[in-house]
MOPAC internal coordinates of N, CA, C and O (Angstrom, degrees):
PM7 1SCF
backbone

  N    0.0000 0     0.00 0     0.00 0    0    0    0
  C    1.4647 1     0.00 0     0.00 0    1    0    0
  C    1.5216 1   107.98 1     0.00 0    2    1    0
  O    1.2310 1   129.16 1   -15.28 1    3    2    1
  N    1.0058 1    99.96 1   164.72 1    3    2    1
  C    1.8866 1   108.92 1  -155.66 1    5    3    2
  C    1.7695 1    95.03 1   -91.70 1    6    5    3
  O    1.2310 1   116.26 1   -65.05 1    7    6    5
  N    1.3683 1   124.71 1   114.95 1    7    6    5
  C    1.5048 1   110.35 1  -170.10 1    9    7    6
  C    1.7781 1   117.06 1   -54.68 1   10    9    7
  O    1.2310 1   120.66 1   137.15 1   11   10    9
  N    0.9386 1   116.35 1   -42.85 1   11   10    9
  C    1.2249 1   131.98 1   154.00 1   13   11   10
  C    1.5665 1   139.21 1   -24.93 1   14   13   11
  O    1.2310 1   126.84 1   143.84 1   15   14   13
  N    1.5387 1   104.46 1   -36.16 1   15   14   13
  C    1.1023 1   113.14 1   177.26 1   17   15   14
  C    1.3904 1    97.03 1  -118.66 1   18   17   15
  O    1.2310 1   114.57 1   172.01 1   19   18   17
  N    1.7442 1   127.90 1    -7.99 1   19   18   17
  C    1.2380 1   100.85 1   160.10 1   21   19   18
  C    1.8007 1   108.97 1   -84.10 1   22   21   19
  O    1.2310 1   108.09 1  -173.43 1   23   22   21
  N    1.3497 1   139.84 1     6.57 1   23   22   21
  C    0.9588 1   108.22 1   178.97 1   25   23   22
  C    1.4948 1   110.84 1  -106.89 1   26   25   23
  O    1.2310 1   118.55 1  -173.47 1   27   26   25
  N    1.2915 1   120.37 1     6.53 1   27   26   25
  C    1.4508 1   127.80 1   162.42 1   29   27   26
  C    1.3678 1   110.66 1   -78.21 1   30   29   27
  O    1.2310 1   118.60 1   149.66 1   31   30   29
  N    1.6428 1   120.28 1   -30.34 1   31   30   29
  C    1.7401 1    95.49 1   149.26 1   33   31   30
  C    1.2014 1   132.72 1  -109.64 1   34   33   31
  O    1.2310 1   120.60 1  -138.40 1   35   34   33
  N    1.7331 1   116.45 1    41.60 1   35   34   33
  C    1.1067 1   109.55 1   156.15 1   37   35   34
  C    2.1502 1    98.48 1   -95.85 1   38   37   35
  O    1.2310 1   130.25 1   145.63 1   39   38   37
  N    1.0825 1    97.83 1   -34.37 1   39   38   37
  C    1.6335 1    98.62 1   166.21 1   41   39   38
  C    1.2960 1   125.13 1   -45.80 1   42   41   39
  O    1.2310 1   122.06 1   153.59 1   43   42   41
  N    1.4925 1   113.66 1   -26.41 1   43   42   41
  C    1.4186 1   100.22 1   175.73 1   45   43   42
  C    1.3981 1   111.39 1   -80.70 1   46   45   43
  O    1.2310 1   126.49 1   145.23 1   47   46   45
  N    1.9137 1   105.13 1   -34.77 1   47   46   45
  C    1.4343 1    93.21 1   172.63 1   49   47   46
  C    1.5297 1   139.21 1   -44.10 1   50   49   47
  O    1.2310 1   132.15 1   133.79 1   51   50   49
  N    1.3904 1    94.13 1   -46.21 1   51   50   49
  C    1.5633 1   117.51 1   176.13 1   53   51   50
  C    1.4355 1   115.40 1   -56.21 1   54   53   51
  O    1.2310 1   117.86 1   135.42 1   55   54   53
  N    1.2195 1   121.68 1   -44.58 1   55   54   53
  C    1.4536 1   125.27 1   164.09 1   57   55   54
  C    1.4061 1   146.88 1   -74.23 1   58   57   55
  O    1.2310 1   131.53 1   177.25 1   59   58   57
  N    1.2657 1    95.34 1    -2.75 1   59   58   57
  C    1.4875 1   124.88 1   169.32 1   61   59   58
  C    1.2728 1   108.12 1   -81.03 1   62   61   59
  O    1.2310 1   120.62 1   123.07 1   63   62   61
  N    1.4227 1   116.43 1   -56.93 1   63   62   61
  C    1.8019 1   128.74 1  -172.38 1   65   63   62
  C    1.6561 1    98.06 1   -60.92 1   66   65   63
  O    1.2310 1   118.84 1   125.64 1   67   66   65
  N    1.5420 1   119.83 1   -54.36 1   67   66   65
  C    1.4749 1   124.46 1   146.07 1   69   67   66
  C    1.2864 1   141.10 1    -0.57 1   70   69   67
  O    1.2310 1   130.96 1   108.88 1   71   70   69
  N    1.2461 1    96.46 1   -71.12 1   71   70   69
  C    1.9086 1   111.98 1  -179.85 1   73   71   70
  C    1.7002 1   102.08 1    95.51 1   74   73   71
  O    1.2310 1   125.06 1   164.85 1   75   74   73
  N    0.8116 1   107.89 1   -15.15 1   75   74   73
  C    1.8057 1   133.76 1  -173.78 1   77   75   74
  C    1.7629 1    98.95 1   -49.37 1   78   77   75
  O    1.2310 1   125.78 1   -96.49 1   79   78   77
  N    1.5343 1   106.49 1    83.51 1   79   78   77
  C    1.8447 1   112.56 1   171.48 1   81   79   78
  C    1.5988 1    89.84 1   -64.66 1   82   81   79
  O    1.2310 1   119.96 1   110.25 1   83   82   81
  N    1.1206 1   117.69 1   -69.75 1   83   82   81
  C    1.7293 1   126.19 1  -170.66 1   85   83   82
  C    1.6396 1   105.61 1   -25.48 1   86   85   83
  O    1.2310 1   128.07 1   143.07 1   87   86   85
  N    1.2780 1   102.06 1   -36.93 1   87   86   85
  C    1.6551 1    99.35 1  -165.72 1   89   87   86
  C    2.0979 1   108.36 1  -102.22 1   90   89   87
  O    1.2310 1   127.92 1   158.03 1   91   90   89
  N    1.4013 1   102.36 1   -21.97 1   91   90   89
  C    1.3639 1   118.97 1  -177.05 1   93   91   90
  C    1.9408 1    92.81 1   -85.96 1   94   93   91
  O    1.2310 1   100.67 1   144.80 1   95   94   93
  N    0.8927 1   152.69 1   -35.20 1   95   94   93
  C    1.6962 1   136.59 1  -154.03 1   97   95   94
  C    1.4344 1    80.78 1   -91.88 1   98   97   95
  O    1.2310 1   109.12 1    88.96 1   99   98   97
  N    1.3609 1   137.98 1   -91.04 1   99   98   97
  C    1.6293 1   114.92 1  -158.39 1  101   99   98
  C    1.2326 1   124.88 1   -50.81 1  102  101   99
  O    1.2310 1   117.93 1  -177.66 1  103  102  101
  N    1.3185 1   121.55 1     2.34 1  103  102  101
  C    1.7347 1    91.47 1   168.17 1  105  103  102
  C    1.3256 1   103.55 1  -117.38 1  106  105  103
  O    1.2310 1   127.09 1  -135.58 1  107  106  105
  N    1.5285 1   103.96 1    44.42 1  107  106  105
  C    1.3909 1    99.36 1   159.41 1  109  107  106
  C    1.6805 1   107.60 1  -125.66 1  110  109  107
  O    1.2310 1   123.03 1    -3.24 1  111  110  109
  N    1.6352 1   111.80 1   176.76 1  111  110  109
  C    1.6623 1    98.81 1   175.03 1  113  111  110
  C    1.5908 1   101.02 1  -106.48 1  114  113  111
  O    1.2310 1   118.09 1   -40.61 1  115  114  113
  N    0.8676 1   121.25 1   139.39 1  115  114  113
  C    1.9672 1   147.10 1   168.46 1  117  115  114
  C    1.5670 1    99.94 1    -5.29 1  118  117  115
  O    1.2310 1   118.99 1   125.72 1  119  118  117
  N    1.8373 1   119.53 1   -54.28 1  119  118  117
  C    1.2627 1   131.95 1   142.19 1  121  119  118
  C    1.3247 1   131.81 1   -16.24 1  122  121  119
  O    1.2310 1   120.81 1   114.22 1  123  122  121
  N    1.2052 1   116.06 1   -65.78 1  123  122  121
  C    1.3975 1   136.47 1  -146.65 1  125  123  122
  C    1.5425 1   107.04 1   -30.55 1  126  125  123
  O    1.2310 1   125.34 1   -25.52 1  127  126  125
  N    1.6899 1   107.34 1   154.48 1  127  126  125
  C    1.6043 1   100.25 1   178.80 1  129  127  126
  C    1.4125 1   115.66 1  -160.66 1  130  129  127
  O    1.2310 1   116.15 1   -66.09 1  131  130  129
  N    1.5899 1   124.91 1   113.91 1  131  130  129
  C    1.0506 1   130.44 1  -168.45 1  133  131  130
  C    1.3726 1   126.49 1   -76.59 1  134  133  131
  O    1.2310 1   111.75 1   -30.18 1  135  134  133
  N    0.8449 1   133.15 1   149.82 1  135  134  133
  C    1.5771 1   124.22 1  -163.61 1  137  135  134
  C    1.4606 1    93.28 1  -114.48 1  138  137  135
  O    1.2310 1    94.00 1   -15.82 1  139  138  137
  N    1.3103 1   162.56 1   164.18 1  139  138  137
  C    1.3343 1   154.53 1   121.15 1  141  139  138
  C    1.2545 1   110.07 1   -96.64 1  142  141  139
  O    1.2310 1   125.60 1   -24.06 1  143  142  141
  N    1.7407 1   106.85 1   155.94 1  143  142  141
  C    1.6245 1   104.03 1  -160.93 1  145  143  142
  C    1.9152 1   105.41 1   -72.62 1  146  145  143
  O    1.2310 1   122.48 1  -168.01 1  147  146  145
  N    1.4292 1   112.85 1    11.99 1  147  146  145
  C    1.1478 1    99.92 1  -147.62 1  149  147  146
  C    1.8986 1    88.67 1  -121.27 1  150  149  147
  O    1.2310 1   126.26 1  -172.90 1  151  150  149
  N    1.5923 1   105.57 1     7.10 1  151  150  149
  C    1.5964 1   131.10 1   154.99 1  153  151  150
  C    1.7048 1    90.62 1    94.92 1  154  153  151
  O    1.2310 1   118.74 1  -155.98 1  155  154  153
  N    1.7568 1   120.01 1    24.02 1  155  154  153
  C    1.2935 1    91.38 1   175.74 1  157  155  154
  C    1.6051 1   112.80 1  -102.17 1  158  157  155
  O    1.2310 1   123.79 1   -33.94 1  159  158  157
  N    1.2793 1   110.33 1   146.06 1  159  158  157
  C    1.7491 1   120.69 1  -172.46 1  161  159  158
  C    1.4127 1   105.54 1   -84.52 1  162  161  159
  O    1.2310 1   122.07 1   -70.70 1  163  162  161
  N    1.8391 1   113.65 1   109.30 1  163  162  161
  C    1.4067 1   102.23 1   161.47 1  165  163  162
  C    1.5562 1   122.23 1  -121.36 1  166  165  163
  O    1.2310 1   113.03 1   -35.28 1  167  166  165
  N    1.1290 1   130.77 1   144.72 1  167  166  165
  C    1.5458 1   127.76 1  -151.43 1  169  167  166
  C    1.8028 1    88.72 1   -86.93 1  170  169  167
  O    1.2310 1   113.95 1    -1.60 1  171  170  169
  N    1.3893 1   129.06 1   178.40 1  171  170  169
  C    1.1259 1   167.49 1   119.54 1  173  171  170
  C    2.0869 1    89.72 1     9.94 1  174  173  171
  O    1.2310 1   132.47 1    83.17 1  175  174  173
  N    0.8880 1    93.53 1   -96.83 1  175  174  173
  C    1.7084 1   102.30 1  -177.28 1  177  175  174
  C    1.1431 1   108.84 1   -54.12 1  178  177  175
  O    1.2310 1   104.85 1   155.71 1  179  178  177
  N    1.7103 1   145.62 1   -24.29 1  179  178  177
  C    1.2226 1   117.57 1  -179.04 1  181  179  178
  C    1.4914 1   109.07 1  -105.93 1  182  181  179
  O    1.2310 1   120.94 1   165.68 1  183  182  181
  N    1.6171 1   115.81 1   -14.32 1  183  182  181
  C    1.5517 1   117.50 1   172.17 1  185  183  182
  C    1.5032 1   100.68 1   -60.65 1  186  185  183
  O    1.2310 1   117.43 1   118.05 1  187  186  185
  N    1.6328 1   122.50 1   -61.95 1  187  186  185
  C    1.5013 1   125.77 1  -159.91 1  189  187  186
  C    2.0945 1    96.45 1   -55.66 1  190  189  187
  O    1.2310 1   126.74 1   148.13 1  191  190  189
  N    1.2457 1   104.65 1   -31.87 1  191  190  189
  C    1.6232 1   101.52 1  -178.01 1  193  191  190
  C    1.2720 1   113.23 1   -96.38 1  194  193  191
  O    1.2310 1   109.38 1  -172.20 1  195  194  193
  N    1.0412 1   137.51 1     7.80 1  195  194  193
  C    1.5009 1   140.24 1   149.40 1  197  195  194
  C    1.1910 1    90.39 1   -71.26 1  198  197  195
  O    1.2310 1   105.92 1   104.51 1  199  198  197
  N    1.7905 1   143.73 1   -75.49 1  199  198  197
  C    1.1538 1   126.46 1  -138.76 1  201  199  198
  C    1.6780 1   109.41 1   -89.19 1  202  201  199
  O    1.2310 1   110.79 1   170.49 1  203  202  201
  N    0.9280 1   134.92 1    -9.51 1  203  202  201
  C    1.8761 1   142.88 1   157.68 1  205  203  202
  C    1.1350 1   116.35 1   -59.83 1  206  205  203
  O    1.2310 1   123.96 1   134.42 1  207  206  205
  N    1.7088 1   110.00 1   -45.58 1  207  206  205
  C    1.5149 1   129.06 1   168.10 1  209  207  206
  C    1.7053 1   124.37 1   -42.91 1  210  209  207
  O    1.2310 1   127.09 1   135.14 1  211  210  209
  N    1.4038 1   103.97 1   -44.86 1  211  210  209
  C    1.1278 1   121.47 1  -140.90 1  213  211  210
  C    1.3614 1   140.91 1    77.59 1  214  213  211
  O    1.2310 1   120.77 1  -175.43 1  215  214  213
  N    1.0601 1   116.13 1     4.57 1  215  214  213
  C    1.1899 1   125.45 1   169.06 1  217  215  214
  C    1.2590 1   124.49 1   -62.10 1  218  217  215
  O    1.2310 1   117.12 1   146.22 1  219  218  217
  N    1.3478 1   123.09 1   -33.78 1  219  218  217
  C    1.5850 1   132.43 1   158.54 1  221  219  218
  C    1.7944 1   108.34 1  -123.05 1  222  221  219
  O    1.2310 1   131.01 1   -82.60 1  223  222  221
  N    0.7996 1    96.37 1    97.40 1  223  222  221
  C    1.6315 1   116.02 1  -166.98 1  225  223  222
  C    1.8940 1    93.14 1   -96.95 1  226  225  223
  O    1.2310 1   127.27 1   -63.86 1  227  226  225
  N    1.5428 1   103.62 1   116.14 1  227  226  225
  C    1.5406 1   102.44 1   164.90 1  229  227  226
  C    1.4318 1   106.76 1  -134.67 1  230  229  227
  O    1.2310 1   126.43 1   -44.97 1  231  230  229
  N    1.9333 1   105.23 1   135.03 1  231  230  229
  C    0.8241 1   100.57 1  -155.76 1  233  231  230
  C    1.7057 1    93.50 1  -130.09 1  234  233  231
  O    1.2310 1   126.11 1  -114.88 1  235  234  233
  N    1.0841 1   105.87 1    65.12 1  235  234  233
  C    1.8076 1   130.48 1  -167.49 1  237  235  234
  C    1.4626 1   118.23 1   119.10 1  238  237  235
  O    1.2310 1   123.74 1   -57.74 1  239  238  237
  N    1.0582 1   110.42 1   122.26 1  239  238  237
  C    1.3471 1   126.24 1   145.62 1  241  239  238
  C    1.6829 1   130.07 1   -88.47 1  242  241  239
  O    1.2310 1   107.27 1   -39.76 1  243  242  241
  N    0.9783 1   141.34 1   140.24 1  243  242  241
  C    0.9912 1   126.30 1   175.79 1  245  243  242
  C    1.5663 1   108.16 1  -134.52 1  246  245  243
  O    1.2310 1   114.35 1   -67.75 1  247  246  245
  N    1.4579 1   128.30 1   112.25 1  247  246  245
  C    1.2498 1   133.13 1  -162.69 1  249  247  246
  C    2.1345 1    96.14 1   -77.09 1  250  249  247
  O    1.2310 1   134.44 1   -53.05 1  251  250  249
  N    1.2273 1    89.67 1   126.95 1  251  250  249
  C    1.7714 1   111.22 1   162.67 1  253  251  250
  C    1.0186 1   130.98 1   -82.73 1  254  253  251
  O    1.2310 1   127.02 1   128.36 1  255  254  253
  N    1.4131 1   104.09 1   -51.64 1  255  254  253
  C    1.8200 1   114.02 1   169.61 1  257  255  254
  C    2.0161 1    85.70 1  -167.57 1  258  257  255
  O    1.2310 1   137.53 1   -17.19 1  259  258  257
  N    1.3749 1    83.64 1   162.81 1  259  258  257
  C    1.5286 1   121.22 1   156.91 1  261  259  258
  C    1.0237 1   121.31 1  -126.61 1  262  261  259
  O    1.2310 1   109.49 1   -72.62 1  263  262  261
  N    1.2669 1   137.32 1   107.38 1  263  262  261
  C    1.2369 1   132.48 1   146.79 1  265  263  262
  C    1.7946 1   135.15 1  -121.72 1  266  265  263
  O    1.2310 1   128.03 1   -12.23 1  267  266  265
  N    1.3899 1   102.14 1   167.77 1  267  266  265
  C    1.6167 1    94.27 1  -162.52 1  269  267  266
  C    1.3870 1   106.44 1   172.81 1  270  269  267
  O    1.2310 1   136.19 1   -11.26 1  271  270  269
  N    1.7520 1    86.25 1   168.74 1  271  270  269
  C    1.6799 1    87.51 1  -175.50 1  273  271  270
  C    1.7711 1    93.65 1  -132.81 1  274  273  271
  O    1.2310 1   126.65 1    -5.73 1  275  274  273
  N    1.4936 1   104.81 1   174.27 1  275  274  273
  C    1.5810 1   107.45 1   165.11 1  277  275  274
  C    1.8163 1    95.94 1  -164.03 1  278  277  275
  O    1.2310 1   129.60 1   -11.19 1  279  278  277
  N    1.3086 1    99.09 1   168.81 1  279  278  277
  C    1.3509 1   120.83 1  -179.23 1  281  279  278
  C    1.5934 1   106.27 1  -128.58 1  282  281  279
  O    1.2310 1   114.31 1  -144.24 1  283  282  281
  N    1.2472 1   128.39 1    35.76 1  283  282  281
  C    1.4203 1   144.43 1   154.93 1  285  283  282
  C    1.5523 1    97.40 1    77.20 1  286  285  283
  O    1.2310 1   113.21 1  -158.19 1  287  286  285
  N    1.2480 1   130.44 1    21.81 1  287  286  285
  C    1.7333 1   118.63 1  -164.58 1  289  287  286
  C    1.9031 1    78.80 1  -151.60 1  290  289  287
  O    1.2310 1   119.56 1   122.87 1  291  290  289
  N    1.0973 1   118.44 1   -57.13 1  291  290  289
  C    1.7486 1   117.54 1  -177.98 1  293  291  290
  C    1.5220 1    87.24 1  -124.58 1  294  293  291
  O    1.2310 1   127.40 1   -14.89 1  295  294  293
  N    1.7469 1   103.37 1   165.11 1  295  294  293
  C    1.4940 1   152.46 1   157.09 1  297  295  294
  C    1.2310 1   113.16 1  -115.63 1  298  297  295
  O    1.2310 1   129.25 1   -32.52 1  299  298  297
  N    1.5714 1    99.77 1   147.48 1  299  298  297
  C    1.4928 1   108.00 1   160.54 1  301  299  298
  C    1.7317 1   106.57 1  -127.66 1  302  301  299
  O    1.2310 1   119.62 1   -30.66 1  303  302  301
  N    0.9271 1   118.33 1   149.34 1  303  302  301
  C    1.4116 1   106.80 1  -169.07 1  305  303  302
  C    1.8149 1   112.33 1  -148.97 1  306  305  303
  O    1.2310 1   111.20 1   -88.58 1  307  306  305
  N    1.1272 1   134.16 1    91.42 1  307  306  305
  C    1.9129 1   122.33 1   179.53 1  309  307  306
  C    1.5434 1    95.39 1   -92.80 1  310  309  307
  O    1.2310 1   143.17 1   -59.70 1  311  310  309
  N    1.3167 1    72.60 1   120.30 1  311  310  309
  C    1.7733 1   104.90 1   168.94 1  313  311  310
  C    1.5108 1   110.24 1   -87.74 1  314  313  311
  O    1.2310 1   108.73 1   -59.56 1  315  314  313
  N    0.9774 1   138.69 1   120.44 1  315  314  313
  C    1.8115 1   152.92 1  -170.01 1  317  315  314
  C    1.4572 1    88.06 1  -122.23 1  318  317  315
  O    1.2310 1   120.10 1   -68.88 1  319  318  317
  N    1.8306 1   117.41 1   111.12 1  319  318  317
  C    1.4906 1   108.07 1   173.43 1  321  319  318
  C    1.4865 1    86.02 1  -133.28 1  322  321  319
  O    1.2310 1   130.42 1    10.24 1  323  322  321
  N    1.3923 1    97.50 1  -169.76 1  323  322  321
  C    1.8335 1   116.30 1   161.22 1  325  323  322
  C    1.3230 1   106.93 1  -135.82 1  326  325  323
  O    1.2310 1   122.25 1   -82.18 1  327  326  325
  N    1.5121 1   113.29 1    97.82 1  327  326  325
  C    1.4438 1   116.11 1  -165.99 1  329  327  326
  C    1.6500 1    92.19 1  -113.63 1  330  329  327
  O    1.2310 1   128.45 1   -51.90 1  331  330  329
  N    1.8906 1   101.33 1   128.10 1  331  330  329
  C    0.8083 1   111.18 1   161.56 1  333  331  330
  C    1.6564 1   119.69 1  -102.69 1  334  333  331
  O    1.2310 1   134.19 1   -45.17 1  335  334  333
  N    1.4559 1    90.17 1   134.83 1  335  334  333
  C    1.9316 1   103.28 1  -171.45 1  337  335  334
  C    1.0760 1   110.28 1  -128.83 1  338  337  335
  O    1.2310 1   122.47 1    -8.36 1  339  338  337
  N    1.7531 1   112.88 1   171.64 1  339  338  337
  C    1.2326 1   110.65 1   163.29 1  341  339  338
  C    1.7023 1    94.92 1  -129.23 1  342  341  339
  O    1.2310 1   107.10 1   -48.87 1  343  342  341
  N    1.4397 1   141.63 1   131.13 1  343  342  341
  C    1.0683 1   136.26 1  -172.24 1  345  343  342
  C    1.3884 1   129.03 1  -141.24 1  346  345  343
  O    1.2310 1   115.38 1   -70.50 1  347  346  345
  N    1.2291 1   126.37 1   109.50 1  347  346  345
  C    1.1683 1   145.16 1   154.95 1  349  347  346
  C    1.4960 1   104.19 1    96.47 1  350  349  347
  O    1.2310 1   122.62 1  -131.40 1  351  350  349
  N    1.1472 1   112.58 1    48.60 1  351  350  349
  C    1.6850 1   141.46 1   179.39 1  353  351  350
  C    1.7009 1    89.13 1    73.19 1  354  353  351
  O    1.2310 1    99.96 1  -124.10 1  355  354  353
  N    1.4878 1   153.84 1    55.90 1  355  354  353
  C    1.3920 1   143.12 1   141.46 1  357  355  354
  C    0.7723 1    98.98 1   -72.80 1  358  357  355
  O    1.2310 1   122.82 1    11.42 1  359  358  357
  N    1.6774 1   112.20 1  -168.58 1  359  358  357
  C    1.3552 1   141.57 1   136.18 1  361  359  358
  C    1.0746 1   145.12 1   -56.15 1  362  361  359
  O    1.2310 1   114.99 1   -62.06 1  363  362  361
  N    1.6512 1   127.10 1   117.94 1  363  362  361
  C    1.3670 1   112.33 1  -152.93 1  365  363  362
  C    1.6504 1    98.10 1   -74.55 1  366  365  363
  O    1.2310 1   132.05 1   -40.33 1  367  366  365
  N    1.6477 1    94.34 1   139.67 1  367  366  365
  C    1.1213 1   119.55 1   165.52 1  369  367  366
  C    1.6729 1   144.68 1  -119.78 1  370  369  367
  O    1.2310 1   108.29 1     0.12 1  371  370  369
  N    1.3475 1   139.50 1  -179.88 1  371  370  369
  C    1.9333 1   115.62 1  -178.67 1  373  371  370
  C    1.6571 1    76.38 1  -130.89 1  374  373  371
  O    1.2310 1   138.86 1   -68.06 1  375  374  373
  N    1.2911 1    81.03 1   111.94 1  375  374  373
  C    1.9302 1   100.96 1   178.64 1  377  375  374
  C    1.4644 1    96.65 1   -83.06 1  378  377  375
  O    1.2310 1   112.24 1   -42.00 1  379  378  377
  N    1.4738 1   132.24 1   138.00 1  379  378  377
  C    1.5471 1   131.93 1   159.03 1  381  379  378
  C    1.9206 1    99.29 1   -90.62 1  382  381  379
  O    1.2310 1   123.85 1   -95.62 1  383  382  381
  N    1.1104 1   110.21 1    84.38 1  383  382  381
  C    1.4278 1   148.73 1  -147.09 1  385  383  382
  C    2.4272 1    96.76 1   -91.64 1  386  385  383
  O    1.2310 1   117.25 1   -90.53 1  387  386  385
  N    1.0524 1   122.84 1    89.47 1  387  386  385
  C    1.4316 1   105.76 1  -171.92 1  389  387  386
  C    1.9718 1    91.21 1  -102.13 1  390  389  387
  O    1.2310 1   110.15 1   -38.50 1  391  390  389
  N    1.1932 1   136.11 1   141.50 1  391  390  389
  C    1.3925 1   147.10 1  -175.33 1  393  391  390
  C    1.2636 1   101.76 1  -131.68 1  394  393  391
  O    1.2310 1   119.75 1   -60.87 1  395  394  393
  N    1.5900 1   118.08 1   119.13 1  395  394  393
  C    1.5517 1   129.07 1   148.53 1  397  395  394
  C    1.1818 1   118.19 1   -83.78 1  398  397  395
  O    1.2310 1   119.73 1   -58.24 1  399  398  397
  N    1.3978 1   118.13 1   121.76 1  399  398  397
  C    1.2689 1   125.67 1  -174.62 1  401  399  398
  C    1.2535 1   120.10 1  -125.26 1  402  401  399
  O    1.2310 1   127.74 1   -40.48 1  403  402  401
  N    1.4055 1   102.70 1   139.52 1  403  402  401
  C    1.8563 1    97.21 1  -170.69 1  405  403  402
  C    1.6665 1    77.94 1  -125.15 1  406  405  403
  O    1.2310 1   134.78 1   -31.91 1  407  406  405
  N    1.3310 1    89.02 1   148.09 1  407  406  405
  C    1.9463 1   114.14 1   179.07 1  409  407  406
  C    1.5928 1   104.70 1  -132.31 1  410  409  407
  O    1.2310 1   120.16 1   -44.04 1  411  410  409
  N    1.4781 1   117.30 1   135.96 1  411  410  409
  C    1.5978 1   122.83 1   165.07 1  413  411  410
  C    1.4115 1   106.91 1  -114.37 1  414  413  411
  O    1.2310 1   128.85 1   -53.15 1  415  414  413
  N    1.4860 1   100.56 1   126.85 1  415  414  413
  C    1.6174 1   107.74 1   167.30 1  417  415  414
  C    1.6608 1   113.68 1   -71.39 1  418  417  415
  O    1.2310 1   124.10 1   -75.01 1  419  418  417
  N    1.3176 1   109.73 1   104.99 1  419  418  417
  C    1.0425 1   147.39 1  -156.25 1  421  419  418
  C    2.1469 1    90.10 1   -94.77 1  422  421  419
  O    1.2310 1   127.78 1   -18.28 1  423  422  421
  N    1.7489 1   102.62 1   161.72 1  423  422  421
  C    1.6693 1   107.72 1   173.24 1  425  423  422
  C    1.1962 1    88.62 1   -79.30 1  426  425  423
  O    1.2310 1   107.39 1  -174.78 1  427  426  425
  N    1.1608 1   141.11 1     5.22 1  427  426  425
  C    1.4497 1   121.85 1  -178.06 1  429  427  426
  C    1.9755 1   109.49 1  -120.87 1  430  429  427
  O    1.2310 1   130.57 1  -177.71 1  431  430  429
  N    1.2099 1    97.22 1     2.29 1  431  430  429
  C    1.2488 1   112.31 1  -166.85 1  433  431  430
  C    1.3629 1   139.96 1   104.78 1  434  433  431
  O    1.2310 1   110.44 1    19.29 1  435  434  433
  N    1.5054 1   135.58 1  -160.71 1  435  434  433
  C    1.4202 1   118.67 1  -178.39 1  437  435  434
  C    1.5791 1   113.49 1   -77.82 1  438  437  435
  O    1.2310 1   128.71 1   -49.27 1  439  438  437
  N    1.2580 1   100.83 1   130.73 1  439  438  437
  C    1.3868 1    93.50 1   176.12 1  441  439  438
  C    1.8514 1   115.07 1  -138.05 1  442  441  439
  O    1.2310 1   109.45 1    -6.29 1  443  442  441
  N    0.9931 1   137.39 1   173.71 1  443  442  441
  C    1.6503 1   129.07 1  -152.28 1  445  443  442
  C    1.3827 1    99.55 1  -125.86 1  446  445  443
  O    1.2310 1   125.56 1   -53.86 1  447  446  445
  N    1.0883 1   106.91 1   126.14 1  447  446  445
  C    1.6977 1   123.69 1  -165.04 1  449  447  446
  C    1.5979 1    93.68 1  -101.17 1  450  449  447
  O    1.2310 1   122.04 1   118.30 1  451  450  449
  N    1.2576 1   113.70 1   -61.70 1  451  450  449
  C    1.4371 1   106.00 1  -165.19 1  453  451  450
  C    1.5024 1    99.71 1  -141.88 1  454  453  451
  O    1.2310 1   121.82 1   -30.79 1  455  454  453
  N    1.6862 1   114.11 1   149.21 1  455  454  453
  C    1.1442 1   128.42 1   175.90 1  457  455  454
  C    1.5995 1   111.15 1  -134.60 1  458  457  455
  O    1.2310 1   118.67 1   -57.49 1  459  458  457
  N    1.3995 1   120.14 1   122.51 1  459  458  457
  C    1.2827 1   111.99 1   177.66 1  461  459  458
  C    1.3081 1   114.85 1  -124.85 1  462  461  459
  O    1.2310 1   117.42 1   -65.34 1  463  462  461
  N    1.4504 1   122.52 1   114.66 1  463  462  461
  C    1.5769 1   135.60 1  -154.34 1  465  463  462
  C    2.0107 1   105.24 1   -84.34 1  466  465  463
  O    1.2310 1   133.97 1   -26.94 1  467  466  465
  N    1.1723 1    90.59 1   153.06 1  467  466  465
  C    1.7107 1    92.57 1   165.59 1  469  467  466
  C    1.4591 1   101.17 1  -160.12 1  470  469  467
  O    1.2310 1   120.26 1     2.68 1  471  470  469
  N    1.1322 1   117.10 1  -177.32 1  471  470  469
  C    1.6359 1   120.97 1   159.35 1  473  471  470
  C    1.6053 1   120.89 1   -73.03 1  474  473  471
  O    1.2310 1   116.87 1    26.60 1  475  474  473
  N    1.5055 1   123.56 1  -153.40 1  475  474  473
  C    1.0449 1   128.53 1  -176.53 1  477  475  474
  C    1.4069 1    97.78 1  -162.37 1  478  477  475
  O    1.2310 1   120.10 1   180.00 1  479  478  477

């Protein structure tokens, strides 16, 4: 995996637990599109405002593994975490949380187009 693009998703982790929009919109692309394990689609603007909102409130991540490959133009990357959340007014919970992630090396660098969540 491309070091680079693994540390833009350890950045997203970090910025999620954060609340940090400032730090969550560039490392994504204009595109970008979240998958939730529960099949709902949220774009770029409504993921970064769910999590400022509170609406998806994370309050740790804890990275498991990264792994991945890229060919210097895309990444692929599964993220294995234990993210603890609280979401969409539940109960906070420590989701065993697995994320496929595709990243495009962007003029600005790697950045994460799409993430599609499941369990583990």
């Amino acid at each position: 995996m491309d070091p680079d693009a693994q540390a833009v998703v350890e950045r997203m982790c970090q910025a999620m637990v954060e609340g940090d929009a400032g730090e969550l919109y560039p490392l994504f692309t204009d595109d970008m599109r979240l998958i939730h394990m529960t099949g709902m689609v949220q774009d770029r603007d409504q993921f970064v405002s769910a999590v400022t909102d509170g609406t998806l409130t994370y309050h740790g991540v804890t990275v498991v593994s990264i792994e991945g490959e890229s060919d210097g133009r895309e990444a692929e990357a599964v993220l294995r975490s234990l993210t603890d959340a609280t979401v969409f007014g539940g109960s906070r919970h420590v989701w065993k949380l697995e994320s496929n992630i595709r990243l495009r090396n962007t003029a600005d660098g790697w950045r994460i187009c799409e993430s599609r969540v499941t369990t583990y």
